[in-house]
N, C-alpha and C positions, 0 to 999 in steps of 0.2 A: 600487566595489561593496561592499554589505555586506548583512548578515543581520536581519534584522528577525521576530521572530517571532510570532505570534500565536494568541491563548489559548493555554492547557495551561499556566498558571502554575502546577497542584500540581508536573507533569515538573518544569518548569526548577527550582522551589525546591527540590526534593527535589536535584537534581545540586549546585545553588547550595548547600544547607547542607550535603550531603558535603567539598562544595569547601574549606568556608572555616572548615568545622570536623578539616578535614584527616584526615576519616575514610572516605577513598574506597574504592569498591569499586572492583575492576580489570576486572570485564566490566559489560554495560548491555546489555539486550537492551528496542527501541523499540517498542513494534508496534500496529497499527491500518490503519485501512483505505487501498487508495494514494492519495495526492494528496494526505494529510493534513497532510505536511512530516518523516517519517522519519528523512528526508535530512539534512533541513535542520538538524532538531534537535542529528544527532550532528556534524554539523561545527561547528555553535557550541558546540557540548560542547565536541569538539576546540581548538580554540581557549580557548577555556577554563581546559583544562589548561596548555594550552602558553603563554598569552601574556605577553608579558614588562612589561605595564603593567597587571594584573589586577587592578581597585579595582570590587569589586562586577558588574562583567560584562567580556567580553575588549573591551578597547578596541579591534580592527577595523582599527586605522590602525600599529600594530606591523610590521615587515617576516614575523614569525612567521605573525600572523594572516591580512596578508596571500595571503602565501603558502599557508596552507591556505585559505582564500576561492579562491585559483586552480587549487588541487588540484595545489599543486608541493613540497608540503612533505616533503622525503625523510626523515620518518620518521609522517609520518600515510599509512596507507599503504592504498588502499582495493582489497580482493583481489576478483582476478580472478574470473567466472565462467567456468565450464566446459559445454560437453556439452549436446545439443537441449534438457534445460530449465533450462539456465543456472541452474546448481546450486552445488557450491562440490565438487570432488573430495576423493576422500582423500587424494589426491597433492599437492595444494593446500599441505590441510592440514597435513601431514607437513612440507611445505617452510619452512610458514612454524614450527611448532614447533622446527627449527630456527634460521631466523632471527630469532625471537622472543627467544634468550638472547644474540646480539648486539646491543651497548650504540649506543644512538641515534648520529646522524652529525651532528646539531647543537641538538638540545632533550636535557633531562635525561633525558624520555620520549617514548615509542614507543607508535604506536596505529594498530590493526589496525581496520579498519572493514569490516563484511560487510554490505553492503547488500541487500535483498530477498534475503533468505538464505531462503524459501518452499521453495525444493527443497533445502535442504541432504541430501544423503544420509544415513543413520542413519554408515556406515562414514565417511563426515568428520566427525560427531559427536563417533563413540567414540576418533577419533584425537584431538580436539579437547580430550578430557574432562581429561585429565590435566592441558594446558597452563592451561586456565581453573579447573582445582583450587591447582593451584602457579604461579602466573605469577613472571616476573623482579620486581622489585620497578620497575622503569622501563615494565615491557612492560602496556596497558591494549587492552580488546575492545570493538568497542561493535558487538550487531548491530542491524539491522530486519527485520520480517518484518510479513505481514500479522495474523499470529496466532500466537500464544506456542507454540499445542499443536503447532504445526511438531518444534519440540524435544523432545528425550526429556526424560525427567524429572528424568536424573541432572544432565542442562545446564543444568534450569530453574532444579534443588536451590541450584545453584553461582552464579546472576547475579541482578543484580539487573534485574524484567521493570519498566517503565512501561507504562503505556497512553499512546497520542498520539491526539486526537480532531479534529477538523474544525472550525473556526471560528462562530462565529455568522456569519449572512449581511451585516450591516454590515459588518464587520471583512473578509470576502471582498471587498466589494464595493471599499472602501478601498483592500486589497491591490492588487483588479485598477487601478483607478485609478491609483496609484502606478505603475503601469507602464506606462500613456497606452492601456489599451484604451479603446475608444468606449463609449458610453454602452448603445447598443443590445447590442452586443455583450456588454456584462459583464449585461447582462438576462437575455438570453438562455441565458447558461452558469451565470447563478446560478441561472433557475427548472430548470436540470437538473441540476444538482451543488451547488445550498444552497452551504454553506459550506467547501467540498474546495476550497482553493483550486488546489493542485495539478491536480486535474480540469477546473477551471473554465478553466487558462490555458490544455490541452492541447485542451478545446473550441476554445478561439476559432481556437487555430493550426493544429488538427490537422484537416483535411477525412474524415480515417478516420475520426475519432471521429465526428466531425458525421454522417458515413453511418451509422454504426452505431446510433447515438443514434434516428437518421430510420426504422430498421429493426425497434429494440426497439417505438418504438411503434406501427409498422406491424402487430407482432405483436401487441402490447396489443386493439390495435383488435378488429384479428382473432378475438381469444379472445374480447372481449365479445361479439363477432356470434357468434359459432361460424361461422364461413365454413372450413371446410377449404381452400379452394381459396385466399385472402387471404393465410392462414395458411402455404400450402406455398411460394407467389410471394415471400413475407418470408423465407423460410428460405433459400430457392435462394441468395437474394442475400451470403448468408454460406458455399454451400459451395465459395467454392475458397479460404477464407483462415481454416485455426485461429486466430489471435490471436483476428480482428474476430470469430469465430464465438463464441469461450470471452469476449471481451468482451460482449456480445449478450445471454445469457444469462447473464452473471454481473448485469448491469444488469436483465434480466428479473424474476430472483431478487428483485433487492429494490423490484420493484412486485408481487410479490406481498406482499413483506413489510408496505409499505404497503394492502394490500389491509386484512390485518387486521385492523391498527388505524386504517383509517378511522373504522370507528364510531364508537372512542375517542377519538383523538386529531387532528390537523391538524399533524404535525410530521413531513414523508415523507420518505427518504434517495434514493426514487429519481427518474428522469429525466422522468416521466411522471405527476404527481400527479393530474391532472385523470382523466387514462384509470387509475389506479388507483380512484381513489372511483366512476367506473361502473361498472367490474368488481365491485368492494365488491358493487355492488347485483343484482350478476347470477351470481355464484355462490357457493356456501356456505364456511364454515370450514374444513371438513373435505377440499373439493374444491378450496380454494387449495392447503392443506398437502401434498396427492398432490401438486398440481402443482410445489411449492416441490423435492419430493423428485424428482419426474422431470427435475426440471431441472439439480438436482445429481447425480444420475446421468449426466447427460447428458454438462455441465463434469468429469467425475473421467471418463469414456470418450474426451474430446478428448486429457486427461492422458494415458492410456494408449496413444494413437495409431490409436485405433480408426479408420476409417473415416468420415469428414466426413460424404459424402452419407448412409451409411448411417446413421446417429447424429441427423441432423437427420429424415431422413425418418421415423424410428419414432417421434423425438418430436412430429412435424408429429400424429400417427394416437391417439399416449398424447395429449394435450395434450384432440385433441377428444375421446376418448373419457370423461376423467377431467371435462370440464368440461358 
């Protein structure tokens, strides 16, 4: 097994000439949308640091490397979520500000990795604040989020953010290939997730996805008609599951995005590009934009624990009435 990564050559050179001009910063915060490679990134980071044969990237094949490649290296250490939205506690955090000033168990350094750190709590934050002002001189953070403004400002002040982006559609396609998916199949997940490869592979395997995917654009459809009734049978089929529902709508969201720049452009993010450029032609600028906002209303009331049915149903009512 090994790491392979693709585009976001500014990220890696930008860690690459920290690295090897020996002027590292001690936290890294990742962030972009999921599937982009987050993950991936900060474990080749990790290794990186740590490898014991490091001639321009980690060579892979080190017992070091190895071993964080299998997620066993006892001092790369990726911290636990906590609590329904799998956040990162204060208590967490405290624990590990603690164990942070104990000296590694077999590398020089020590690395704390918080992955989809999205709900970090503001109070895991303000614990957090101190340790990534002053860290040990061994001890290194690297988080991911889907978006930087998760974090207060005083944590932004203090890391260093990258952006991670999503691949051209070759380079996915390749990816998926390398991994012996079928031909149709890597069709099929690239014309609904372009260049995420992450997304693309979670398509092929994951039959949730594939139903949800089958749902958004049921709801697409839906809205170009104005069928209320299409519209309310598409929704149903999301209220007994928050995830697939807050998935649904999150993938909704960005055919409307495509919506508005169809005019413009032919470069779409979401899963549905064909039922986005009809839509284009069937309601106005101003009437995607309510909708973009009832929809993120919608996702931030799943957040909160509102009520599924009730939540889907007022937006099945906002949806036609805005359109």
């Amino acid at each position: 097994m090994s790491i392979k990564i693709y585009s976001n050559q500014n990220t890696l050179n930008t860690l690459k000439s920290m690295l090897e001009s020996n002027r590292l910063a001690h936290s890294f915060l990742l962030y972009g949308d999921v599937g982009v490679g987050k993950k991936t990134i900060a474990k080749y980071y990790a290794m990186s640091l740590m490898c014991e044969n490091y001639q321009d990237n980690p060579c892979q094949k080190c017992i070091t490397c190895k071993n964080i490649l299998n997620d066993t290296h006892p001092d790369v250490i990726w911290v636990e979520h906590s609590g329904k939205l799998q956040g990162f506690s204060a208590e967490t955090v405290r624990n590990i500000c603690t164990d942070a000033f104990i000296k590694p168990n077999s590398a020089d350094k020590k690395i704390y990795i918080f992955a989809d750190a999205d709900n970090i709590t503001i109070q895991a934050q303000n614990a957090l604040l101190k340790l990534v002002e002053e860290p040990p001189d061994f001890t290194y953070f690297i988080f991911t989020a889907k978006d930087k403004n998760v974090f207060l400002p005083t944590i932004i002040s203090r890391i260093i953010s990258l952006g991670v982006s999503e691949c051209v559609e070759a380079e996915c396609r390749q990816a998926l290939e390398e991994r012996g998916f079928l031909s149709d199949e890597i069709d099929d997940a690239i014309s609904c997730f372009h260049g995420n490869i992450g997304l693309c592979i979670s398509y092929i395997q994951d039959e949730k996805l594939r139903e949800t995917v089958k749902l958004t654009k049921s709801i697409t459809d839906a809205i170009i008609n104005r069928n209320e009734y299409e519209l309310a049978v598409a929704f149903a089929g999301l209220e007994n599951d928050r995830n697939m529902a807050k998935t649904a709508l999150t993938l909704l969201d960005k055919q409307f995005h495509d919506v508005l720049i169809a005019k413009f452009a032919d470069r779409f993010i979401g899963c549905y590009p064909s039922g986005s450029k009809r839509l284009s032609q069937k309601i106005t600028t101003s009437a995607c934009e309510e909708l973009h906002l009832l929809v993120r209303n919608a996702i931030s009331q799943i957040d909160s624990n509102v009520n599924l049915k009730l939540i889907l149903s007022a937006l099945c009512g906002e949806i036609i009435d805005a359109t």
